[in-house]
C-alpha positions in Angstrom: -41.6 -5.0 -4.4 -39.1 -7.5 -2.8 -39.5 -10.5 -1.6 -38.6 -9.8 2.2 -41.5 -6.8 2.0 -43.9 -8.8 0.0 -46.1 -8.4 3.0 -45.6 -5.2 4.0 -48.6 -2.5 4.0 -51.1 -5.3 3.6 -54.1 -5.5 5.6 -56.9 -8.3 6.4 -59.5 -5.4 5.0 -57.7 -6.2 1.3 -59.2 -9.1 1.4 -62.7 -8.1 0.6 -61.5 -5.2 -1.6 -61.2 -5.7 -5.8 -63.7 -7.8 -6.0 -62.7 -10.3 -3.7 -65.4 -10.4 -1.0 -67.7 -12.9 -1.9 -64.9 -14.9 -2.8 -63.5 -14.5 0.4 -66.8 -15.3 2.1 -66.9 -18.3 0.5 -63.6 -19.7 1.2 -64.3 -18.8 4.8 -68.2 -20.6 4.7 -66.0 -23.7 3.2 -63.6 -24.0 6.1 -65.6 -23.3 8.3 -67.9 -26.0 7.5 -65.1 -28.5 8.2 -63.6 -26.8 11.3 -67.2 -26.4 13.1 -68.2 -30.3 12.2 -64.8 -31.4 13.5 -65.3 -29.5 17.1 -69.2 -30.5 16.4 -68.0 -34.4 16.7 -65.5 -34.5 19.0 -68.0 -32.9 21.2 -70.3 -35.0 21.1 -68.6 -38.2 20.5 -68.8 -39.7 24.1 -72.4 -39.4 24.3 -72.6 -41.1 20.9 -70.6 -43.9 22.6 -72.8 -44.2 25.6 -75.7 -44.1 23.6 -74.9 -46.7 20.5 -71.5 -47.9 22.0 -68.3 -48.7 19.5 -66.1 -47.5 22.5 -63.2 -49.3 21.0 -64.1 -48.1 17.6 -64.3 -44.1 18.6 -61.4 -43.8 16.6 -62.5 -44.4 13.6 -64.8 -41.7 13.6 -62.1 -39.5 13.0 -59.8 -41.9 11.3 -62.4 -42.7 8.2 -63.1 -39.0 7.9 -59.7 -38.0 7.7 -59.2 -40.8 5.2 -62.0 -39.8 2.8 -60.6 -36.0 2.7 -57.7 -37.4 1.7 -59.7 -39.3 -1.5 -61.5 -35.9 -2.1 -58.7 -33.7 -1.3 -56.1 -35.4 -3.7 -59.1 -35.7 -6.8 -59.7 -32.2 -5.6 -57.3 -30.6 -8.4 -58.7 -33.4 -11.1 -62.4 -32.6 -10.5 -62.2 -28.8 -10.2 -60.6 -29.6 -13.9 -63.5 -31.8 -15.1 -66.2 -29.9 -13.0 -65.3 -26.2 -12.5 -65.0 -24.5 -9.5 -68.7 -23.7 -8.6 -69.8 -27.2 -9.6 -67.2 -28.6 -7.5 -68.7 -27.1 -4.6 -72.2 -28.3 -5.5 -70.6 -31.8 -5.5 -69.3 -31.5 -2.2 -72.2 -29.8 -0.9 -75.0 -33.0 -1.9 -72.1 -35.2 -0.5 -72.3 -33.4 3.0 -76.2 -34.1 3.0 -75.2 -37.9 2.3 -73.2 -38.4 5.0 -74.3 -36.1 7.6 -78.1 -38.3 7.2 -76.2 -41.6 7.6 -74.3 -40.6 10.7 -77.8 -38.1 11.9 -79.7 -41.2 11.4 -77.1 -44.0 12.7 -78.4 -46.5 15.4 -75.4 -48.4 15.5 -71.8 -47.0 15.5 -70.7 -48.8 12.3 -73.6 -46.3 10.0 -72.6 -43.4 12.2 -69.0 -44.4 10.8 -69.9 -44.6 7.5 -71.3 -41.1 7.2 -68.4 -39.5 8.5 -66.3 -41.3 5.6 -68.9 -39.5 3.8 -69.1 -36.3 5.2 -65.1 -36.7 4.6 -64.9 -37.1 1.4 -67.0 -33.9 0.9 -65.1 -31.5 3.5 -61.4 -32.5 1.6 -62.8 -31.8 -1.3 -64.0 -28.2 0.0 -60.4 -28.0 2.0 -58.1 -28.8 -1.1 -60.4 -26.7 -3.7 -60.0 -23.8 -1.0 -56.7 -23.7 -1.3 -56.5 -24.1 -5.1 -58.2 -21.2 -5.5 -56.5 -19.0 -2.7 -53.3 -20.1 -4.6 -55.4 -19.1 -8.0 -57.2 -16.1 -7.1 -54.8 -14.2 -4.1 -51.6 -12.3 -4.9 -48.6 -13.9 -3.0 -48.6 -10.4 -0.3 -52.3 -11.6 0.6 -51.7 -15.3 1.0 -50.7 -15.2 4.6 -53.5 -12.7 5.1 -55.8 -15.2 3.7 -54.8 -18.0 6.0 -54.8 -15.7 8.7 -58.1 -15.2 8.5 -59.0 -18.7 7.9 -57.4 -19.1 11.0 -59.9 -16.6 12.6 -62.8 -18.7 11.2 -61.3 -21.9 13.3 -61.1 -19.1 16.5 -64.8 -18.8 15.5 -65.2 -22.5 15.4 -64.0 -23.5 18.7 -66.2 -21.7 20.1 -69.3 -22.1 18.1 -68.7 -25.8 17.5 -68.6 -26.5 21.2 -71.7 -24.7 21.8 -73.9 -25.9 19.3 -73.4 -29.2 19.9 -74.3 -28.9 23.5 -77.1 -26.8 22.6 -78.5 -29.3 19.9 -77.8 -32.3 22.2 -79.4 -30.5 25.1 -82.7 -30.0 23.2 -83.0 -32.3 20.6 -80.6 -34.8 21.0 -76.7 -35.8 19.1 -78.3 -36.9 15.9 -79.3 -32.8 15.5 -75.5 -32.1 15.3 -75.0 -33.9 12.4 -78.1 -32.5 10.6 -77.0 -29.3 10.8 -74.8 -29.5 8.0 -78.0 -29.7 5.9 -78.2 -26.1 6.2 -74.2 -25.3 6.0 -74.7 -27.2 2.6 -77.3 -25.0 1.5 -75.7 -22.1 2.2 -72.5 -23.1 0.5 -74.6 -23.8 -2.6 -76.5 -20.3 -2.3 -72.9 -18.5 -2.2 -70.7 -20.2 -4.4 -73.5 -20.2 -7.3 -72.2 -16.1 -7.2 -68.3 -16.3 -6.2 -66.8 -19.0 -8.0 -65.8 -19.1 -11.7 -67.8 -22.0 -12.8 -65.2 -22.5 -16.1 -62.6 -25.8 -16.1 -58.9 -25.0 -15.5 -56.9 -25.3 -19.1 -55.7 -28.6 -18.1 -58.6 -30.6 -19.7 -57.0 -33.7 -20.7 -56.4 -34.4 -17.4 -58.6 -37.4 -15.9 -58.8 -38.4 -12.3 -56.1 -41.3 -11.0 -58.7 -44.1 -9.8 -56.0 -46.6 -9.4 -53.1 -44.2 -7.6 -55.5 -42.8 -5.6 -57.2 -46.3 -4.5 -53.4 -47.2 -3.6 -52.9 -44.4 -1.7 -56.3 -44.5 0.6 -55.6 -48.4 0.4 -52.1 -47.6 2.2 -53.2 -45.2 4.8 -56.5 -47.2 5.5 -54.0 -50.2 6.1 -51.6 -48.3 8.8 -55.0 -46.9 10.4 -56.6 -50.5 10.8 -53.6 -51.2 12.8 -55.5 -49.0 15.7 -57.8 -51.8 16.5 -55.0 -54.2 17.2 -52.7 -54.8 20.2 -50.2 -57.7 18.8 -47.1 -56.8 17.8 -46.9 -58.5 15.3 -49.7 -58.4 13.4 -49.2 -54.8 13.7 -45.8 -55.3 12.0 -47.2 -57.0 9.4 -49.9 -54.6 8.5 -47.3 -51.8 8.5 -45.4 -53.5 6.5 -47.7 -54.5 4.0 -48.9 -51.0 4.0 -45.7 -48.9 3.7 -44.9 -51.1 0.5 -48.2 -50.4 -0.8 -47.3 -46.7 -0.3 -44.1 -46.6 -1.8 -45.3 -48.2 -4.7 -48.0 -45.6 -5.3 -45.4 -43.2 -4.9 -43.4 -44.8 -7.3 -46.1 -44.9 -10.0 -47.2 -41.2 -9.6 -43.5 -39.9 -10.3 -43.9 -41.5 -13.6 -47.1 -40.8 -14.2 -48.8 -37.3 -16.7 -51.3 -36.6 -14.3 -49.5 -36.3 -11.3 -51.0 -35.6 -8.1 -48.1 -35.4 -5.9 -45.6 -32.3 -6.1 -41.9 -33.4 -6.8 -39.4 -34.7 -4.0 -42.7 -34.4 -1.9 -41.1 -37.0 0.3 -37.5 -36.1 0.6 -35.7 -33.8 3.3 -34.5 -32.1 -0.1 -35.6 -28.2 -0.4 -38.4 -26.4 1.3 -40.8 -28.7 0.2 -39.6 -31.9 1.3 -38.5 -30.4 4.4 -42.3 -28.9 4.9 -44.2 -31.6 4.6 -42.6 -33.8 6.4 -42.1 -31.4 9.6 -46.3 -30.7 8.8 -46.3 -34.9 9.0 -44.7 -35.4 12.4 -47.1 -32.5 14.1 -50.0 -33.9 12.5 -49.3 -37.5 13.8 -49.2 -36.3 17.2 -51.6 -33.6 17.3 -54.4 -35.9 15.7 -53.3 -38.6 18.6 -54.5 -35.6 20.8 -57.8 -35.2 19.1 -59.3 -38.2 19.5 -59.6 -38.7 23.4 -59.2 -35.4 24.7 -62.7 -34.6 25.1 -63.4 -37.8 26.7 -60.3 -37.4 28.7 -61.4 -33.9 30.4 -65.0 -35.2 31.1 -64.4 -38.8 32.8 -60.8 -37.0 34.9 -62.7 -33.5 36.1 -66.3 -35.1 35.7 -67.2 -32.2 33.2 -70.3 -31.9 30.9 -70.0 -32.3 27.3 -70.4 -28.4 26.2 -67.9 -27.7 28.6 -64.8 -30.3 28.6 -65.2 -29.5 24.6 -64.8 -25.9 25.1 -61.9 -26.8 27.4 -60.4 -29.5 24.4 -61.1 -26.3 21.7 -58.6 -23.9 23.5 -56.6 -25.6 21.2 -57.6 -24.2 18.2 -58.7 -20.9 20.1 -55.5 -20.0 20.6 -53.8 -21.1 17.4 -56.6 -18.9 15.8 -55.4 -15.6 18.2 -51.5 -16.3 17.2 -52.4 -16.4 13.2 -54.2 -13.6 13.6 -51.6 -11.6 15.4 -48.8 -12.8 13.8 -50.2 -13.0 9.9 -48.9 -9.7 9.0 -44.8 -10.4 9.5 -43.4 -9.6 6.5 -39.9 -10.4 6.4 -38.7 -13.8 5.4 -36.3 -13.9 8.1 -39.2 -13.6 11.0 -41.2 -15.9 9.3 -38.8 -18.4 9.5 -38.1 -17.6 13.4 -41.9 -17.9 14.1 -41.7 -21.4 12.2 -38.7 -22.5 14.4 -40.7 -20.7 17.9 -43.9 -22.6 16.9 -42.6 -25.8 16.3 -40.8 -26.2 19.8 -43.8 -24.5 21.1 -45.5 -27.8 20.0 -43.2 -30.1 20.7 -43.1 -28.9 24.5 -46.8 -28.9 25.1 -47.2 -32.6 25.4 -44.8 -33.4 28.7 -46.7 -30.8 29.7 -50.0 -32.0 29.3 -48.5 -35.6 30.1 -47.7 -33.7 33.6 -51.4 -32.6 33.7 -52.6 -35.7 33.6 -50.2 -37.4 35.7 -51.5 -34.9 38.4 -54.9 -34.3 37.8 -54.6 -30.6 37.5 -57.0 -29.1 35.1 -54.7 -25.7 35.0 -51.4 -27.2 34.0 -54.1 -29.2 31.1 -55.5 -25.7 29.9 -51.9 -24.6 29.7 -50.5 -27.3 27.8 -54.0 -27.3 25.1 -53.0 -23.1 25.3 -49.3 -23.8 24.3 -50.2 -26.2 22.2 -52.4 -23.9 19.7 -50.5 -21.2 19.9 -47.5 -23.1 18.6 -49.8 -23.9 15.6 -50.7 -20.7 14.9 -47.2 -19.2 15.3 -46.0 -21.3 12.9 -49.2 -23.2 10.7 -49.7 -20.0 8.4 -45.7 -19.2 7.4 -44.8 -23.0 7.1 -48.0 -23.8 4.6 -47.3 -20.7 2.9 -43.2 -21.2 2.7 -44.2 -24.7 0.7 -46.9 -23.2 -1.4 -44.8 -20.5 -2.9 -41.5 -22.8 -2.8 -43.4 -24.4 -5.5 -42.7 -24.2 -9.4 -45.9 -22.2 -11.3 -46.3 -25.7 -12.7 -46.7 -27.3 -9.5 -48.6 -24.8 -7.8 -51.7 -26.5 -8.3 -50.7 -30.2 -7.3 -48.9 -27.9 -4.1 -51.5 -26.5 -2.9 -54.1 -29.3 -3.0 -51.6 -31.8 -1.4 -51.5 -29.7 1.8 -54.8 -30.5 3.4 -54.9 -34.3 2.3 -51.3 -34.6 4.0 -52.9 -33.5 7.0 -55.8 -35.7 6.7 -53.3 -38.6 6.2 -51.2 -37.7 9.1 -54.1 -37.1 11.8 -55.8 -40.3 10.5 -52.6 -42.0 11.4 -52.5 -39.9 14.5 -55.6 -41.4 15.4 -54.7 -45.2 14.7 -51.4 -44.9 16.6 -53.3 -43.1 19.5 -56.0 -46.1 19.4 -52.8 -48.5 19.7 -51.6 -46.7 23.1 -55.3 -47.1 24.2 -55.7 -50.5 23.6 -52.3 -51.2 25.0 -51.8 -49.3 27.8 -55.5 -50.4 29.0 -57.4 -46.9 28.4 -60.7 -48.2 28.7 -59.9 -50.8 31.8 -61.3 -50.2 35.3 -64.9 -49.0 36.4 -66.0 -45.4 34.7 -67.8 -43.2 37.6 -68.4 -40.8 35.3 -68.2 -40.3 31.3 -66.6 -43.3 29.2 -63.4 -43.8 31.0 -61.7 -44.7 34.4 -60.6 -41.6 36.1 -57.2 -43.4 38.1 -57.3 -45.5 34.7 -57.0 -42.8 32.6 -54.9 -40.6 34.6 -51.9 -43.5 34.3 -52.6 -44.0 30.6 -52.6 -40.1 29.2 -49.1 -39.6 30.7 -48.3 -42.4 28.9 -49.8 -41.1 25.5 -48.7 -38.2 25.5 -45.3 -38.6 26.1 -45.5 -40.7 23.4 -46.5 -38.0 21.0 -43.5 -35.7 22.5 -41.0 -38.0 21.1 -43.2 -38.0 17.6 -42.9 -34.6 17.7 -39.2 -33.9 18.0 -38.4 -35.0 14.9 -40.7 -31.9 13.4 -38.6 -29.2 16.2 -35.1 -31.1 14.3 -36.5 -30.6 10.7 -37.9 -26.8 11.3 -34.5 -26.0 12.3 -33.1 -27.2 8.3 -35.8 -25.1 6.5 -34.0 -22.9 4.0 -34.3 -18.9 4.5 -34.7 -18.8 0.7 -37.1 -20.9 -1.0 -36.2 -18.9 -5.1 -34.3 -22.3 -6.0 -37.9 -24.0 -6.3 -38.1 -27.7 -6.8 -37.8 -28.6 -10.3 -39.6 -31.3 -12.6 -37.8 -34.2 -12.6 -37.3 -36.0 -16.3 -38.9 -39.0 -15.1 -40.8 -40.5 -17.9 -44.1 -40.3 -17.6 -46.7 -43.5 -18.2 -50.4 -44.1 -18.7 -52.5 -44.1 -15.8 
């Protein structure tokens, strides 16, 4: 078969045939634990705020989780080799109880913060070992198929996520959204005992990079703590401090045996380095969007909780319909097109939310969130799957597992930057009439913000258009020496 039909005849229904259904089961049950807890929180994060406070700290309840999956999502490769696969899952599993009881239980913001570094932690790990095995256990003409329907299970999410956590509020309160997950973990447990191969990969020498990986968190942690700050230069400083500490950890994984990071993962070399970094500047902007959206649509149209979330989860609603619809292009050539399309997509939906906002018109909103995911899912599943098989055999593990904690990296980031236009621009001044937030205050401010991530965005439109049609000259190894951990 060639490579520009690789796709062709392949249907979603392939994916429970050969043996592959429980598999597939539990690769959906593992994303959709993250994707229903991340709609789950953002939810109900206001009333969390109006009931413990940590308004000025909201952020971080995205920012620490995303930080975490990025320590369990880059070990993910490294304890799938030490652990298996099914005890892997087990791990993650005890380590969503953890933190889901320390955020359930929180009476003051800085516990409920804690928890979700916790419950982090435990969803990268399940993300990244996800797409280990999708890259282990799927031929290369079901890949797209496979994130396809992943995609569904975020569809699925939007609009369970939403509802649950107005339902549990409603009736027993936020701190039942976060316990929840005590049953999620119990049902990953139940299913992975029978669909994953419990056996260690062949690389058993392998240990996990403590020290690289404490730079890296270390790094990111440093650029997020900038999001509580409004002088410029302390600001500077931090950045600075922690860019260097970032390019030193880079520095030291190139040369190091157990590497976790692909090779050129930070050049505009190739169809890696291109990727990434296009994946980067969308992740910096769309996690700026995550973290006040929700509190944006209640305290502007004076909405409930259960409803402004299911307004904020068009988002992912519609990024779920275009994977769906669009997972089965075959050809290289249209794949690359619908990478381009999405991209702009993207790129165009903030001046048009920025315009919602500026006017107070909740149909030019739902159009921009509408654009805005289906950009995502136009382009999400052929740009994460034009990296993963641009990769060398050799680096198909460390490719795979690099995707998600990338993400985590760049919407934590996101976050941070979006907490710095808050703070700035005076998101939280004025008298709130309703919800957490000013409604003349905010109006001002989200034009503002999201005009700011437009201009992060562009760079990712500029980069899509450099992506290679063919990705058979895969990056290489280097001959960097390696060193000791």
């Amino acid at each position: 078969m060639s490579t520009q039909d690789e796709n062709a005849h392949v249907k979603f229904s392939d994916l429970f045939k050969e043996g592959r259904a429980l598999l597939t089961l539990t690769l959906i049950l593992s994303v959709g634990s993250h994707a229903t807890n991340l709609f789950v929180t953002r939810t109900v994060l206001p009333t969390i705020v109006a009931d413990i406070g940590g308004k000025e700290l909201m952020y971080w309840a995205l920012a620490l989780f995303q930080i975490a999956a990025i320590v369990g999502g880059m070990g993910s490769a490294q304890i799938k080799d030490k652990l298996g696969g099914r005890h892997t899952i087990y791990l993650a599993a005890a380590l969503l109880v953890v933190g889901s009881c320390f955020a359930g239980f929180a009476q003051h913001f800085g516990y409920l913060v804690l928890g979700r570094g916790i419950q982090g932690f435990a969803e990268g790990l399940l993300i990244s070992l996800s797409y280990i095995i999708l890259s282990e256990s799927y031929p290369n003409n079901l890949m797209a198929r496979m994130i396809g329907m992943l995609a569904v299970v975020w569809a699925a999410a939007s609009a369970i996520g939403p509802l649950a956590a107005g339902l549990l509020e409603s009736s027993f309160g936020w701190r039942s959204a976060f316990l929840v997950n005590l049953v999620i973990a119990i049902l990953l447990v139940v299913q992975s005992r029978y669909a994953v191969k419990q056996q260690p990969s062949q690389k058993d020498g392998q240990r996990i990079p403590i020290a690289r990986l404490a730079l890296f968190v270390s790094a990111i942690t440093g650029i997020c703590l900038t999001g509580q700050f409004t002088n410029p230069v302390l600001i500077l400083a931090i950045l600075a401090f922690s860019f260097t500490l970032l390019a030193f950890a880079i520095k030291r994984d190139k040369r190091a045996k157990n590497r976790m990071l692909p090779n050129q993962i930070f050049t505009t070399k190739g169809t890696i380095g291109l990727g990434i970094w296009t994946n980067i500047s969308i992740s910096i902007a769309v996690g700026g969007h995550g973290v006040y959206g929700v509190a944006l649509l209640q305290s502007m149209w004076q909405l409930s909780p259960i409803y402004a979330g299911f307004l904020a989860s068009i988002v992912a609603a519609a990024w779920s319909v275009a994977s769906w619809g669009l997972s089965g292009v075959a050809k290289l050539k249209n794949q690359l097109l619908l990478i381009r399309t999405g991209i702009t997509m993207i790129t165009f939906s903030f001046p048009i939310t920025a315009l919602a906002w500026s006017l107070t018109n909740l149909t030019i909103a739902t159009l921009g969130f509408a654009i805005l995911g289906l950009g995502l899912g136009t382009s999400t599943i052929f740009l994460e799957k034009k990296i993963m098989h641009a990769a060398t055999h050799k680096e198909k593990d460390r490719t795979s597992s690099i995707l998600p904690p990338i993400d985590s990296a760049a919407g934590a980031i996101g976050a941070a930057f979006a907490s710095i236009l808050a703070l700035s621009l005076g998101l939280f001044g004025g008298t709130p009439t309703f919800g957490i937030l000013d409604a003349q205050v905010a109006s001002v401010v989200a034009t503002q913000m999201y005009l700011t991530f437009f201009a992060l965005s562009v760079p990712a439109m500029v980069m899509s258009f450099l992506l290679p049609l063919d990705d058979s000259q895969s990056e290489r190894s280097n001959n960097t020496q390696p060193i000791a951990e």
